[in-house]
C-alpha positions in Angstrom: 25.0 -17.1 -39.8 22.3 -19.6 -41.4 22.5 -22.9 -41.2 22.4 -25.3 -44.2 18.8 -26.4 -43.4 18.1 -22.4 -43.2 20.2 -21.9 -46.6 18.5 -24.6 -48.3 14.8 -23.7 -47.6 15.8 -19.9 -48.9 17.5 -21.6 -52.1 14.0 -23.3 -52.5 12.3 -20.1 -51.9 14.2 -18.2 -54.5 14.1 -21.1 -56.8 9.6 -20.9 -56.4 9.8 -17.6 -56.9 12.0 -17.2 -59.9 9.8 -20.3 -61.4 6.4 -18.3 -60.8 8.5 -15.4 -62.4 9.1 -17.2 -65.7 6.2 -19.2 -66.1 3.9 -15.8 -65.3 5.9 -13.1 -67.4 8.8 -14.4 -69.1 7.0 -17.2 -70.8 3.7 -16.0 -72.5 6.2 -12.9 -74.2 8.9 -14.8 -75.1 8.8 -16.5 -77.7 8.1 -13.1 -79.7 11.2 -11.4 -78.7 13.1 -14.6 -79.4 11.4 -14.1 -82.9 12.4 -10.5 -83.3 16.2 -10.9 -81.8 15.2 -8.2 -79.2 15.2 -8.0 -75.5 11.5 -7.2 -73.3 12.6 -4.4 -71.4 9.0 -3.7 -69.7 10.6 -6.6 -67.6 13.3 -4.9 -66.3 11.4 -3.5 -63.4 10.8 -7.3 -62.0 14.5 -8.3 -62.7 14.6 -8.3 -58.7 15.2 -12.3 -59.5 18.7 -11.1 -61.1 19.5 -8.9 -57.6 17.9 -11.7 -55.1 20.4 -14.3 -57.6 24.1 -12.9 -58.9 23.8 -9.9 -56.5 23.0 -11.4 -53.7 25.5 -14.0 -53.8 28.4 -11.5 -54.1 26.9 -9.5 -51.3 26.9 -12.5 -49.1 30.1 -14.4 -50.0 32.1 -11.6 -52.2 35.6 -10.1 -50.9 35.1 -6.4 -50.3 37.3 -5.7 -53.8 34.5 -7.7 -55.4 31.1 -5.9 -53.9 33.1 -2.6 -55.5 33.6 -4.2 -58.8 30.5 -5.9 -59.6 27.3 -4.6 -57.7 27.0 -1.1 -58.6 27.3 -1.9 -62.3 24.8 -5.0 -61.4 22.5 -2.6 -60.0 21.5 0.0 -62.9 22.1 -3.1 -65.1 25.3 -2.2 -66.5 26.6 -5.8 -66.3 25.3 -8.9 -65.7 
């Protein structure tokens, strides 16, 4: 189990890496899309911030009832 100096320097980690993510990709394209009222799907493919964030909390913390319920639609992007 990691300890809260552990869980705190992979929040910060995630946190970097999700900013580098939105300032690099999200941020140049987006204002066009906003424009448009449509959704970038070429970015789907780096959405691994949306598995490391949601999914990875419910894999961590969730009951067993709620890994079944929400990952696998989480996965192919089915929710959110």
């Amino acid at each position: 189990m990691a300890t809260a100096t552990q869980e705190g320097k992979q929040a910060r980690a995630l946190l970097k890496q999700l900013r580098e993510f939105l300032d690099g990709k999200v941020a140049p394209i987006i204002n066009k899309y906003w424009a448009e009222d449509s959704f970038s799907f070429e970015l789907l493919p780096a959405f691994n911030v949306h598995n490391g964030l949601a999914m990875g909390s419910i894999y961590e913390t969730g009951s067993e009832e709620q890994k079944q319920k929400w990952l696998p639609p989480m996965a192919c992007f089915a929710k959110a």
